[in-house]
N, CA, C and O of each residue as an XYZ file, in Angstrom:
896
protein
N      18.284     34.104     39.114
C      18.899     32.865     39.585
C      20.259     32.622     38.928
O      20.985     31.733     39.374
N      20.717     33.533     37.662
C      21.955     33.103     36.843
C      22.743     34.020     37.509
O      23.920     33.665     37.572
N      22.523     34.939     37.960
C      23.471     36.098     38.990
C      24.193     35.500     40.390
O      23.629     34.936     41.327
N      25.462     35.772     40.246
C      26.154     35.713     41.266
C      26.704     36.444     42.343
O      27.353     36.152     43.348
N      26.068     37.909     41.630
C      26.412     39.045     42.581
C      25.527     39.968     42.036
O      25.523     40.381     40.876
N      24.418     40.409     43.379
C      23.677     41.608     42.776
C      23.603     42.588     43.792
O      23.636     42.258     44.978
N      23.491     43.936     43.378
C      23.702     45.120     44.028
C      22.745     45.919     43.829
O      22.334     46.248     42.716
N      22.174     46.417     45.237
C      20.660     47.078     45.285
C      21.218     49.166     45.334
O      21.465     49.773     46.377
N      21.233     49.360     44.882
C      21.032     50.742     44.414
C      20.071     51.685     44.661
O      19.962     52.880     44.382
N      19.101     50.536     45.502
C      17.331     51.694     45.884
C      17.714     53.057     47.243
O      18.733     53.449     47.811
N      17.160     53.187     47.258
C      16.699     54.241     48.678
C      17.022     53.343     49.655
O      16.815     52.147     49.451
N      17.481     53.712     50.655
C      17.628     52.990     51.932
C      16.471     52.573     52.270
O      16.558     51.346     52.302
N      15.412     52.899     52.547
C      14.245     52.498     52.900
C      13.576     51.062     51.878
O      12.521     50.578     52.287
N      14.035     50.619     50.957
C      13.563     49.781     50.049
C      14.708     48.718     49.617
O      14.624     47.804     48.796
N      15.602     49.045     50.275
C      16.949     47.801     49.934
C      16.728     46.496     51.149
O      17.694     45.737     51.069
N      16.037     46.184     51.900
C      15.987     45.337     52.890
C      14.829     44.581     51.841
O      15.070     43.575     51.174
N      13.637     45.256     51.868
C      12.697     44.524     51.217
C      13.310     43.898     49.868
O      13.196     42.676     49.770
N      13.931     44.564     48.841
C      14.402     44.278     48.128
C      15.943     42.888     48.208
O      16.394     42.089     47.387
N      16.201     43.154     49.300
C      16.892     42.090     49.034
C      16.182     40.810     49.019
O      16.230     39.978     48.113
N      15.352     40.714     50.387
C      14.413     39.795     50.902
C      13.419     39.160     49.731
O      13.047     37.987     49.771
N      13.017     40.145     48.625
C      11.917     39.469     47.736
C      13.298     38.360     46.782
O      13.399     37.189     46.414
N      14.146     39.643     46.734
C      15.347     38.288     45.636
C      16.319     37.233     46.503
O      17.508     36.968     46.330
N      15.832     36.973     47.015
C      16.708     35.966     48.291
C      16.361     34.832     47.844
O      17.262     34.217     47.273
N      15.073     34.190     47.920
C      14.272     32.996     47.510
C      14.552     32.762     46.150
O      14.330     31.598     45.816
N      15.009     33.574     45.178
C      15.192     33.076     43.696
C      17.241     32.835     43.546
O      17.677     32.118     42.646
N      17.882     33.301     44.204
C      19.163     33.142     44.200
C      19.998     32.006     44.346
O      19.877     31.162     45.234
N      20.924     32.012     43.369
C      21.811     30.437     43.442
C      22.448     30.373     44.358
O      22.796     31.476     44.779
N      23.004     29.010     45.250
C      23.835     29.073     46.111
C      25.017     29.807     45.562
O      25.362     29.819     44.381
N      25.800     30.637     46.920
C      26.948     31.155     46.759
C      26.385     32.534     46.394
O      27.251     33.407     46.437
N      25.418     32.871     46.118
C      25.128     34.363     45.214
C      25.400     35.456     46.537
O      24.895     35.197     47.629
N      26.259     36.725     46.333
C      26.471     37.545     46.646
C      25.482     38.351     46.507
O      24.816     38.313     45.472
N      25.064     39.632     47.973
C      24.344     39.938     47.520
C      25.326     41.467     48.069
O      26.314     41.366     48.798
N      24.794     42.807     47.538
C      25.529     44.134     48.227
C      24.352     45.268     48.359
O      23.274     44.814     47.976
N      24.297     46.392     48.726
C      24.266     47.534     48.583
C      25.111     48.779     48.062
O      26.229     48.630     47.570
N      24.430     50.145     48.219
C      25.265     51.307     47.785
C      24.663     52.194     48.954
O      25.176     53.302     49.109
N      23.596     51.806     49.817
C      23.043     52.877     51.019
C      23.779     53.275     52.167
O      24.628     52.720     52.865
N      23.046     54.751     52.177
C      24.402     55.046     53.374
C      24.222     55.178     54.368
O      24.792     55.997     55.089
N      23.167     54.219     54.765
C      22.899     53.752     56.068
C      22.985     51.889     56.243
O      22.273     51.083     55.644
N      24.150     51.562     57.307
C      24.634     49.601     57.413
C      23.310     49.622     58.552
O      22.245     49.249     58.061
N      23.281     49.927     59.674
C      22.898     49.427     61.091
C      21.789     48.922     60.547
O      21.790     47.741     60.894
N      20.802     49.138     59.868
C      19.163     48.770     60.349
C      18.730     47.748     59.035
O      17.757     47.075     58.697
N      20.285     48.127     58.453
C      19.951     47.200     56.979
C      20.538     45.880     57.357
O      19.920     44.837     57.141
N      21.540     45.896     57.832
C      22.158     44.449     58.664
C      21.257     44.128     59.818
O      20.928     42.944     59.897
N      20.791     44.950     60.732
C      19.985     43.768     61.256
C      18.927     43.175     61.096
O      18.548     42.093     61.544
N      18.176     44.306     60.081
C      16.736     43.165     59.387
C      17.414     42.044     59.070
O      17.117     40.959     59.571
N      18.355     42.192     58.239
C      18.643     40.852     56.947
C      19.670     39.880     57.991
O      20.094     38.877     57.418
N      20.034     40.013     59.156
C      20.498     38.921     60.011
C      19.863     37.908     60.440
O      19.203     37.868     61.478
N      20.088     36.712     59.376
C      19.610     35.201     59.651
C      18.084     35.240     58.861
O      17.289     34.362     59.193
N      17.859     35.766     58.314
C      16.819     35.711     57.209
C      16.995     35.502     55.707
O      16.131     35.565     54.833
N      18.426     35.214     55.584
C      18.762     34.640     54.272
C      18.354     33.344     53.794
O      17.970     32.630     54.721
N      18.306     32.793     52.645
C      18.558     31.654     52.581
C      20.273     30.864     52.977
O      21.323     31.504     52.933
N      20.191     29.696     53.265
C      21.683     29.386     53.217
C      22.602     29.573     52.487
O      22.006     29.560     51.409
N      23.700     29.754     52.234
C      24.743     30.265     51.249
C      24.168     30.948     50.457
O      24.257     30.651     49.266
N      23.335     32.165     50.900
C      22.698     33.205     50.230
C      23.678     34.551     50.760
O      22.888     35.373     51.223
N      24.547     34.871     50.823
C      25.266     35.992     51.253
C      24.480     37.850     51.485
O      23.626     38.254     50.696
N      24.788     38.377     52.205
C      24.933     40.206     52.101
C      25.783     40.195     52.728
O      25.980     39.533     53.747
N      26.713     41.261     51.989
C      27.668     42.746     52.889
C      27.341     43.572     52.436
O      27.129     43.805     51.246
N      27.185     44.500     53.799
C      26.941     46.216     53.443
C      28.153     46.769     52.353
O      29.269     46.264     52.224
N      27.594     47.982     51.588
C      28.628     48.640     51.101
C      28.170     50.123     50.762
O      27.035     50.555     50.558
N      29.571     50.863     50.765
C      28.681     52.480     50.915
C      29.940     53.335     49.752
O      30.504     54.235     50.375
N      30.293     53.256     48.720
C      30.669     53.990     48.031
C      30.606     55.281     48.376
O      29.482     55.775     48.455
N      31.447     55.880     48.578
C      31.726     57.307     48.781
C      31.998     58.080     48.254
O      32.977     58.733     48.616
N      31.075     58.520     46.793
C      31.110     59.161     45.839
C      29.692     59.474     45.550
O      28.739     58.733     45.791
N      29.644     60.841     44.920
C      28.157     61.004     44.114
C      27.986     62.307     44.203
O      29.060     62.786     44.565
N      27.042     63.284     44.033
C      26.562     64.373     43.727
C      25.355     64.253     44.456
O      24.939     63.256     45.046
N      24.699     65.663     44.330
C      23.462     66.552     44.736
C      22.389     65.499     43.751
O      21.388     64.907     44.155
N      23.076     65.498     42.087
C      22.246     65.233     41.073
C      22.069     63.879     40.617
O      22.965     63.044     40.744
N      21.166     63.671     40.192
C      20.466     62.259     40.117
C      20.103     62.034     38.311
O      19.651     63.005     37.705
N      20.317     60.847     37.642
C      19.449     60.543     36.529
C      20.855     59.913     35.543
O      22.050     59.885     35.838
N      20.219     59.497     34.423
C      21.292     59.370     33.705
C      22.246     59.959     33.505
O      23.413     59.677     33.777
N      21.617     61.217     32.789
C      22.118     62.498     32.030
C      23.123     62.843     32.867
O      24.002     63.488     32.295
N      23.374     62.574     34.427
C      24.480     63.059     35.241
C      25.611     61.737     35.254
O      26.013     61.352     36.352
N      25.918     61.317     34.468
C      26.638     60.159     34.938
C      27.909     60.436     34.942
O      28.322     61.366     34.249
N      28.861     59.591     35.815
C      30.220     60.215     34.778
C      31.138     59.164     35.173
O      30.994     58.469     36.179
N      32.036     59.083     34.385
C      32.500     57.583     33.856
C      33.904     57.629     34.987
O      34.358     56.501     35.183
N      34.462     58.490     35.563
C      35.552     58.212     36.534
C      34.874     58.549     38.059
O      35.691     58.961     38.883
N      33.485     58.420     38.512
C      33.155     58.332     39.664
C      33.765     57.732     40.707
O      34.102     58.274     41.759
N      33.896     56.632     40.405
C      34.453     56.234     41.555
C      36.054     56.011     41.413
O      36.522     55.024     41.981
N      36.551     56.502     40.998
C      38.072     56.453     40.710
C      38.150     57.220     41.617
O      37.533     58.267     41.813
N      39.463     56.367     42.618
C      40.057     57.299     43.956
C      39.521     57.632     45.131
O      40.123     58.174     46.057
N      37.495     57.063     45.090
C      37.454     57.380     46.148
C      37.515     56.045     46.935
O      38.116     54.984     46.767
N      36.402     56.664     48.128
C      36.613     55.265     49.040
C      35.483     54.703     49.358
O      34.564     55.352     49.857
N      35.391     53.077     49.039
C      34.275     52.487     49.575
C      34.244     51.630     51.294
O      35.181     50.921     51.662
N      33.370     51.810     51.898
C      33.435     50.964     53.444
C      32.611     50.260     52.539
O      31.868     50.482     51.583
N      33.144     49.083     53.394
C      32.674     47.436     53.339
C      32.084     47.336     54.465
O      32.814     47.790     55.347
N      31.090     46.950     54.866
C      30.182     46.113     56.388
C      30.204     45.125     56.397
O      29.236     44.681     55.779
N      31.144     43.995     56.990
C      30.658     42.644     57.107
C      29.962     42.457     58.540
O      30.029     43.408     59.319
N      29.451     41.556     58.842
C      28.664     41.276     60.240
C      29.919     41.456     61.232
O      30.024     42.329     62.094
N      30.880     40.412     60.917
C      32.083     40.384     61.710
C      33.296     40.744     61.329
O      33.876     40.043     60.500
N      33.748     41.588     61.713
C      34.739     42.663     60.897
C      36.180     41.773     61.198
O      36.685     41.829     62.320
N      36.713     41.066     60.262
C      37.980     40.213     60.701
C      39.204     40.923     61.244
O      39.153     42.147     61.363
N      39.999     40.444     61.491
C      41.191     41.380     62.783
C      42.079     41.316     61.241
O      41.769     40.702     60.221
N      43.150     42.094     61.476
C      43.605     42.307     59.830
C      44.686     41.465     59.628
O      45.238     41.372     58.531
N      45.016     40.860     60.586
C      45.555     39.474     60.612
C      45.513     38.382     59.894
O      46.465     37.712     59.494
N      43.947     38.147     59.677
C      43.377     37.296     59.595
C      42.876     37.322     58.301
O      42.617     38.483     57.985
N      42.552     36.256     57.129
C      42.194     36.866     55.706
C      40.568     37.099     55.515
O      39.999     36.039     55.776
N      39.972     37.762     55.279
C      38.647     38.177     54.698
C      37.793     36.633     54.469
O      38.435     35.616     54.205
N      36.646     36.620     54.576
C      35.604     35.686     54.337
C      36.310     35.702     52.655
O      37.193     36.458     52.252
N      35.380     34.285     51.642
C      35.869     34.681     50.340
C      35.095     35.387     49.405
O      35.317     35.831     48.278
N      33.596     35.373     50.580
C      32.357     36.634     49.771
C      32.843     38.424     50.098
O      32.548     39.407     49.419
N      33.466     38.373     51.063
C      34.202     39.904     51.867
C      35.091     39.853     50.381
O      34.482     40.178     49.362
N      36.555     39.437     50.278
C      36.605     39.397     48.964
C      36.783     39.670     48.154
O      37.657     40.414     47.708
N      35.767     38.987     47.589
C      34.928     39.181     46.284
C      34.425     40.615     46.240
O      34.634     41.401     45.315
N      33.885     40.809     47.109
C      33.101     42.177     47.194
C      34.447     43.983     47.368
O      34.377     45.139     46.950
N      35.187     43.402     47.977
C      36.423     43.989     47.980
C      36.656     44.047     46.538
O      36.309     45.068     45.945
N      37.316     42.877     45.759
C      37.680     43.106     44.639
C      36.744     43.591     43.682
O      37.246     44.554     43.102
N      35.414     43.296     43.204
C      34.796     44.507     42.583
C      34.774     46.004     42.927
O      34.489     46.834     42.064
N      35.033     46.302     44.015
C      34.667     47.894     43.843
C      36.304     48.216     43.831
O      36.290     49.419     43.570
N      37.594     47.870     43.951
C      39.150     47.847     44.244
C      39.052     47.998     42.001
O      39.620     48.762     41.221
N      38.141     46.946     41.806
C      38.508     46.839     40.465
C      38.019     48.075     39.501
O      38.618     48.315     38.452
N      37.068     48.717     39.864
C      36.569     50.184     39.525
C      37.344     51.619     39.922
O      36.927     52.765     39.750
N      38.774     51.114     40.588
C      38.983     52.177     40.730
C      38.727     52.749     42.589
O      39.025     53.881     42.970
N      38.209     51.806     43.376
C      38.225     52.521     44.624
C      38.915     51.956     45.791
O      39.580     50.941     45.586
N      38.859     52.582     47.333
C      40.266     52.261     47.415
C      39.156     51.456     49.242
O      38.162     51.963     49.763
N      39.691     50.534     49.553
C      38.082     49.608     50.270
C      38.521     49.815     52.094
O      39.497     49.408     52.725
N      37.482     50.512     52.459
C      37.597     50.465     53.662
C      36.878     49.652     54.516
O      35.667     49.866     54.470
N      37.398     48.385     55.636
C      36.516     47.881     56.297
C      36.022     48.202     57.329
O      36.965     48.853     57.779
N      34.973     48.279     58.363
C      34.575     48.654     59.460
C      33.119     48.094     59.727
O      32.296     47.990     58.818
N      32.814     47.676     61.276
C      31.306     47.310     61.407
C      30.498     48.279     60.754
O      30.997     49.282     60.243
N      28.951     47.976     60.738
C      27.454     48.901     60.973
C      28.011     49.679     61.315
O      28.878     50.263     60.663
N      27.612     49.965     62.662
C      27.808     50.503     63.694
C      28.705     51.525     63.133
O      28.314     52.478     62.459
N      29.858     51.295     63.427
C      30.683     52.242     63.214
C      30.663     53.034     62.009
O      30.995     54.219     61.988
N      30.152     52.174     60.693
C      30.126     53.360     59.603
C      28.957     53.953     59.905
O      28.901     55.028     59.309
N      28.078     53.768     60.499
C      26.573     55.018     60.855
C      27.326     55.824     61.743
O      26.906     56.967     61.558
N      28.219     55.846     62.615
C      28.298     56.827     63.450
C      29.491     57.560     62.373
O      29.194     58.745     62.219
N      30.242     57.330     61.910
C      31.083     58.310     60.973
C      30.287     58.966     59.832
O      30.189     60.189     59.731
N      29.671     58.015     58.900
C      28.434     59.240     58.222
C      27.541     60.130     58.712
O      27.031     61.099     58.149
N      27.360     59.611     60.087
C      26.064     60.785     60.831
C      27.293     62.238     60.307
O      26.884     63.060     59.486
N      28.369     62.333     60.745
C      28.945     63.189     61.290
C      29.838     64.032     59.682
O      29.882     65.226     59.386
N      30.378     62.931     59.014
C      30.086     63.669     57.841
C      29.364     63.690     56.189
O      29.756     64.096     55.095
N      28.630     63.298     56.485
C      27.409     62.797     55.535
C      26.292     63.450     55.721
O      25.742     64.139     54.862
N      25.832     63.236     57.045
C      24.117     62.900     57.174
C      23.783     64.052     57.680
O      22.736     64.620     57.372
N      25.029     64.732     58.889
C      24.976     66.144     59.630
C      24.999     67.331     58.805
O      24.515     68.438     59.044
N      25.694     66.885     57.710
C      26.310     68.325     56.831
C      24.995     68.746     56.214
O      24.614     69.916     56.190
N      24.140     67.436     55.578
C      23.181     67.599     54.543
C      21.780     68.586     55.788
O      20.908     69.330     55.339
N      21.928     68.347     56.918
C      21.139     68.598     57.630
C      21.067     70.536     57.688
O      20.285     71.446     57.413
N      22.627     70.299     58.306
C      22.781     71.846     58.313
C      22.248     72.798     57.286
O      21.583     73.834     57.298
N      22.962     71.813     56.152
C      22.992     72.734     54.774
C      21.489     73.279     54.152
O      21.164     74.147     53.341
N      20.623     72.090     55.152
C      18.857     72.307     54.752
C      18.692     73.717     55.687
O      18.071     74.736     55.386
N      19.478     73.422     56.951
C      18.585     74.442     57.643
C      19.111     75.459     57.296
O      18.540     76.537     57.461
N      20.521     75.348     56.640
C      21.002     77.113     56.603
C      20.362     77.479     55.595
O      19.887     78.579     55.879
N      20.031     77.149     54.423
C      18.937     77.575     53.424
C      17.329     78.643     53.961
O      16.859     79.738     53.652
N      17.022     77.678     54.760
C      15.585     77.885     55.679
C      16.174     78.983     56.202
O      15.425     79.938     55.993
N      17.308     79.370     56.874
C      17.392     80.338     57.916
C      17.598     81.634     57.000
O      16.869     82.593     57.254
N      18.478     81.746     56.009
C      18.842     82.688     55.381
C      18.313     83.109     53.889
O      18.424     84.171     53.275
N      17.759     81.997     53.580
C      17.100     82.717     52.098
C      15.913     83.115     51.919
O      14.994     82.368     52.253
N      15.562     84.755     51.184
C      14.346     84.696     51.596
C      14.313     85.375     50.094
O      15.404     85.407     49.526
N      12.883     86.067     49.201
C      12.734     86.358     48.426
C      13.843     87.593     48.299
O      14.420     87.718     47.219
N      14.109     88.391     49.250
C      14.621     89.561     49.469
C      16.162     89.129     49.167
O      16.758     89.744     48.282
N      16.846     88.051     49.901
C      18.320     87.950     49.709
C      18.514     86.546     48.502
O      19.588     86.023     48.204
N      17.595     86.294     48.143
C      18.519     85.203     46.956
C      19.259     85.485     46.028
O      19.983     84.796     45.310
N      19.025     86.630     46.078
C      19.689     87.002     44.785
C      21.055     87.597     45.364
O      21.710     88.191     44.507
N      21.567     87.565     46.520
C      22.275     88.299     47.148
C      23.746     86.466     47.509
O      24.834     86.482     48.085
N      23.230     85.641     47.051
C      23.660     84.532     47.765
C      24.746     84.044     46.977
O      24.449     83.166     46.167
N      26.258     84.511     47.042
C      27.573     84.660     46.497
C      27.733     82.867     46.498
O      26.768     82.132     46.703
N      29.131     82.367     46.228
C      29.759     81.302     45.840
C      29.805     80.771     47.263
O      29.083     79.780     47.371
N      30.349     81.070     48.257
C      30.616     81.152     49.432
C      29.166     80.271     49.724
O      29.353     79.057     49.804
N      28.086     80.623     49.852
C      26.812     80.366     49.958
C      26.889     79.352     49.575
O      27.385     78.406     50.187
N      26.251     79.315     48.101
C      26.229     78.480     47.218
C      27.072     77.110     47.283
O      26.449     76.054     47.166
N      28.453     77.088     47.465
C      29.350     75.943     48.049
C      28.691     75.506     49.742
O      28.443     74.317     49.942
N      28.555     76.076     50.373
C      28.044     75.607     51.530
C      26.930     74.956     51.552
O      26.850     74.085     52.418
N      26.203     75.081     50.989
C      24.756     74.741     50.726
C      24.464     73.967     49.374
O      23.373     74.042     48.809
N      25.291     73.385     49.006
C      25.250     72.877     47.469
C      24.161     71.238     47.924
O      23.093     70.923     47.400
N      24.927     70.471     49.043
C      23.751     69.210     49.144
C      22.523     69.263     49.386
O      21.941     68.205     49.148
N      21.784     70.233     49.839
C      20.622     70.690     50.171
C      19.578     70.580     49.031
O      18.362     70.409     49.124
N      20.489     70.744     47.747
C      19.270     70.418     46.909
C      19.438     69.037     46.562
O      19.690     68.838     45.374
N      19.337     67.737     47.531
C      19.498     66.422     47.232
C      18.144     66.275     47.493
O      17.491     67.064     48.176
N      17.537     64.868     46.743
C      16.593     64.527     47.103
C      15.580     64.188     48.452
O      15.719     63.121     49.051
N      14.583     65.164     48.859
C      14.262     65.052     49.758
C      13.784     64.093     50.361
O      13.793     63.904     51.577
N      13.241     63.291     49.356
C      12.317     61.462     49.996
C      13.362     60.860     50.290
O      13.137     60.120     51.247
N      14.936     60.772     49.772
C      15.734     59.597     50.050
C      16.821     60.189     51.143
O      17.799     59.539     51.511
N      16.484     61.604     51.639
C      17.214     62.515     52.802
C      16.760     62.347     54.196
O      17.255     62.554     55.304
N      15.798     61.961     53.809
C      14.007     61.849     54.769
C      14.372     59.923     55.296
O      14.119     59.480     56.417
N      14.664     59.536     54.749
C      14.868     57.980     54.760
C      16.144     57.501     55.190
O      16.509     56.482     55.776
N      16.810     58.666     54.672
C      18.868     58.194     55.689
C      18.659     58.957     57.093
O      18.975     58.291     58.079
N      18.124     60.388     57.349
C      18.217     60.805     58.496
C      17.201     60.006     59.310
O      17.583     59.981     60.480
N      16.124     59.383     59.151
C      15.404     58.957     59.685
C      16.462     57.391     60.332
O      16.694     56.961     61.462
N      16.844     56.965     59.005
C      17.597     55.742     59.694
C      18.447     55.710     60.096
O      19.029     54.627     60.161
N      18.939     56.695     60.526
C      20.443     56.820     61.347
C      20.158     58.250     62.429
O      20.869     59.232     62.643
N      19.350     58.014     62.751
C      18.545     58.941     63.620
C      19.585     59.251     64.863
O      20.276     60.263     64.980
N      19.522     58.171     65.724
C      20.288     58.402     66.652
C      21.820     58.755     66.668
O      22.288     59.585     67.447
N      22.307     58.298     66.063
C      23.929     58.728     65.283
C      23.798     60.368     64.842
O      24.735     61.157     64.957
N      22.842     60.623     64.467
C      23.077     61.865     63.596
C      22.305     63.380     64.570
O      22.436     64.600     64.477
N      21.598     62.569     65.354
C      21.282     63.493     67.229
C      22.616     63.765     67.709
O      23.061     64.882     67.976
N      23.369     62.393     67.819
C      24.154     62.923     69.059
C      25.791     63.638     68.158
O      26.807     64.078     68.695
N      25.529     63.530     66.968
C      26.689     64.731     66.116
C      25.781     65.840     66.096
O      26.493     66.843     66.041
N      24.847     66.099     66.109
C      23.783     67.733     66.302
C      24.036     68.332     67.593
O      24.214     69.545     67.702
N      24.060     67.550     68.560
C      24.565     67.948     69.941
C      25.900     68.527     70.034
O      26.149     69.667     70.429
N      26.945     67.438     69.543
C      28.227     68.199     69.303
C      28.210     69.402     68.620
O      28.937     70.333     68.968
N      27.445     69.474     67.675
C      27.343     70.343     66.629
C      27.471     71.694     67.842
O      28.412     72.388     68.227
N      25.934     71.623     68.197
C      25.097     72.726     69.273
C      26.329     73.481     70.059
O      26.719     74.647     70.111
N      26.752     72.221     70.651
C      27.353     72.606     71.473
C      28.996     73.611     70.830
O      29.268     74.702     71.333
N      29.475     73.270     70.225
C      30.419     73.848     69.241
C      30.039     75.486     69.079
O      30.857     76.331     69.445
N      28.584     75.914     68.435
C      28.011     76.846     68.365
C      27.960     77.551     69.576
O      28.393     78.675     69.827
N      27.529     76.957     70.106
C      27.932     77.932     71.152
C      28.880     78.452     72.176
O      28.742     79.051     73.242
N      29.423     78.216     71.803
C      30.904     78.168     71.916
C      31.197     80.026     71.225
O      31.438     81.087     71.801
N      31.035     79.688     69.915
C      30.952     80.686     68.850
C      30.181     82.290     69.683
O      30.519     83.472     69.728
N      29.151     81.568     70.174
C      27.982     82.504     70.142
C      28.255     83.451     71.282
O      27.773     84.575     71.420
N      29.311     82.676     72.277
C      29.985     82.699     73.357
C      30.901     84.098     73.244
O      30.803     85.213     73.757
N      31.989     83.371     72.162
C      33.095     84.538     71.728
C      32.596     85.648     71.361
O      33.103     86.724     71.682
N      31.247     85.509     70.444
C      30.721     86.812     69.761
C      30.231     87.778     70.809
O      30.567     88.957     70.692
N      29.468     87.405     71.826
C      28.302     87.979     72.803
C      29.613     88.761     73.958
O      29.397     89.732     74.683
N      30.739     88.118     73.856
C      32.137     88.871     74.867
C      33.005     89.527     73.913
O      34.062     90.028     74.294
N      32.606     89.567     72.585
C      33.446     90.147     71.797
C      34.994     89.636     71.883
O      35.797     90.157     71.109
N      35.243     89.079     72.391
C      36.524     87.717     72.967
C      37.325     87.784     71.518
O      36.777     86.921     70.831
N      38.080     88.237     70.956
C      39.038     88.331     69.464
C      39.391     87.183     69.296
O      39.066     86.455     68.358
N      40.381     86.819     70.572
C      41.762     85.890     70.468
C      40.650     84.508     70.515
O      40.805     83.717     69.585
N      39.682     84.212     71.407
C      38.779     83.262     71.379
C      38.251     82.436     70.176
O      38.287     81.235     69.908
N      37.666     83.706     69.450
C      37.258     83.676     68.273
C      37.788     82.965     67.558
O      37.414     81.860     67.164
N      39.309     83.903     67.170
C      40.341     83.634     66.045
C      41.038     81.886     66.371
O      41.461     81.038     65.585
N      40.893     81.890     67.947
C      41.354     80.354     68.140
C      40.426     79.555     67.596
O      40.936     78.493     67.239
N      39.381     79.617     67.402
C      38.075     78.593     67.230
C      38.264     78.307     65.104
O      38.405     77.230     64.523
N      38.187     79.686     64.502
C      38.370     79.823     62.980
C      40.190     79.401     62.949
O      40.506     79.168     61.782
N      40.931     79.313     63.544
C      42.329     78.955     63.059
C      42.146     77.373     63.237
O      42.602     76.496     62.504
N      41.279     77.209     64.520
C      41.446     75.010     64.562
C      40.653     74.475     63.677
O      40.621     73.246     63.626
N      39.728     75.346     62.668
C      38.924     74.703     61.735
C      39.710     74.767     60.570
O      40.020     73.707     60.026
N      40.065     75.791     60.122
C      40.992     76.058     58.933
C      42.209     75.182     59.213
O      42.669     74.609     58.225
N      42.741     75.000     60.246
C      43.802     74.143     59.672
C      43.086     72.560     59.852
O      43.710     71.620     59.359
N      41.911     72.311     60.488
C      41.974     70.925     60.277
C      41.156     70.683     58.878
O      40.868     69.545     58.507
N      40.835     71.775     58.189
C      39.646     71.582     57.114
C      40.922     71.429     55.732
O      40.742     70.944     54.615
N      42.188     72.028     56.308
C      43.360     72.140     55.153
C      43.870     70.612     55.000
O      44.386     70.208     53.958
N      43.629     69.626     56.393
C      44.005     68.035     55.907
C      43.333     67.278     54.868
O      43.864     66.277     54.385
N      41.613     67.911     54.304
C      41.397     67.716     53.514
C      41.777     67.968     51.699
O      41.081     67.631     50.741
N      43.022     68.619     51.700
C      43.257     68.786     50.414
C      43.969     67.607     49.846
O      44.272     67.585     48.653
């Protein structure tokens, strides 16, 4: 009840309940946030089930590792990267921020990160695609290619590709599940992309090919 801003850190699957049990003990004005990287299903449980001047905005820090626990911590995490903000109603940029939007802005701006706004909605369909899809792949390319016979065979190359795969499976199980539909219809794109690939290979097609690996490499080079 002496908190003015608290931030749920659980599994996606346990931050709704969790807000909901601390709702009823909160002072007026109390802010409430997340760190899950799924908005859609967490904003609409908690729409109009607050108490009055009981606040939530989504929030999704865009930083972290494979690895989990103390022992992994590290003190410039979030320096530089980027957090999305979810408010219900995403203000025109015209217009100034709620003064709980904010607030919530200026804590994570004050750590070092740099605040992006956008609906639900829209941040589930951009994590399906690079968040939620990658971790997917990276499970199955494991499944497809490692076997007692080649692990030991599995270079850097590998190893970088496949590095999220060893994330926790209960809380992998709980984002793909909740962003289900977002993260189908980037698998489709996906599919469809592949075969594309599978296309060039099966016609032996060079120039095809080399067009498909030159539009990835240079759009994968905007990431540096």
């Amino acid at each position: 009840s002496r908190s003015s801003l608290i931030i749920f850190c659980t599994p996606v699957n346990l931050i709704v309940e969790g807000v909901l049990s601390a709702a009823p003990y909160c002072a007026s004005g109390t802010l409430m946030t997340d760190t899950g990287s799924v908005k859609g299903v967490i904003c609409h449980h908690l729409k109009n089930q607050l108490p009055p001047n009981v606040h939530f905005i989504g929030s999704h820090p865009l930083a972290g590792s494979e690895k989990q626990g103390y022992e992994n911590a590290s003190a410039d995490l979030y320096q530089n990267k980027v957090c999305i903000v979810t408010p219900e109603i995403v203000t025109p940029e015209e217009n100034a921020p709620s003064d709980q939007q904010q607030r919530l802005q200026q804590l994570w701006e004050f750590i070092g990160m740099k605040v992006s706004v956008m609906s639900p909605t829209e941040h589930d369909d951009i994590v399906a695609r690079t968040s939620h899809l990658p971790h997917l792949l990276a499970s199955a390319m494991v499944q497809t290619v490692l076997t007692d016979e080649t692990v030991h065979f599995a270079a850097s190359g590998f190893r970088d590709t496949t590095r999220i795969a060893a994330g926790d499976a209960d809380l992998w199980t709980s984002i793909l599940l909740d962003n289900a539909d977002a993260v189908l219809d980037g698998l489709e794109k996906y599919c469809e992309v592949l075969k594309e690939f599978r296309r060039t290979l099966h016609n032996r097609d060079a120039q095809a090919l080399k067009n498909l690996l030159q539009n990835a490499k240079t759009t994968r080079e905007q990431l540096r």
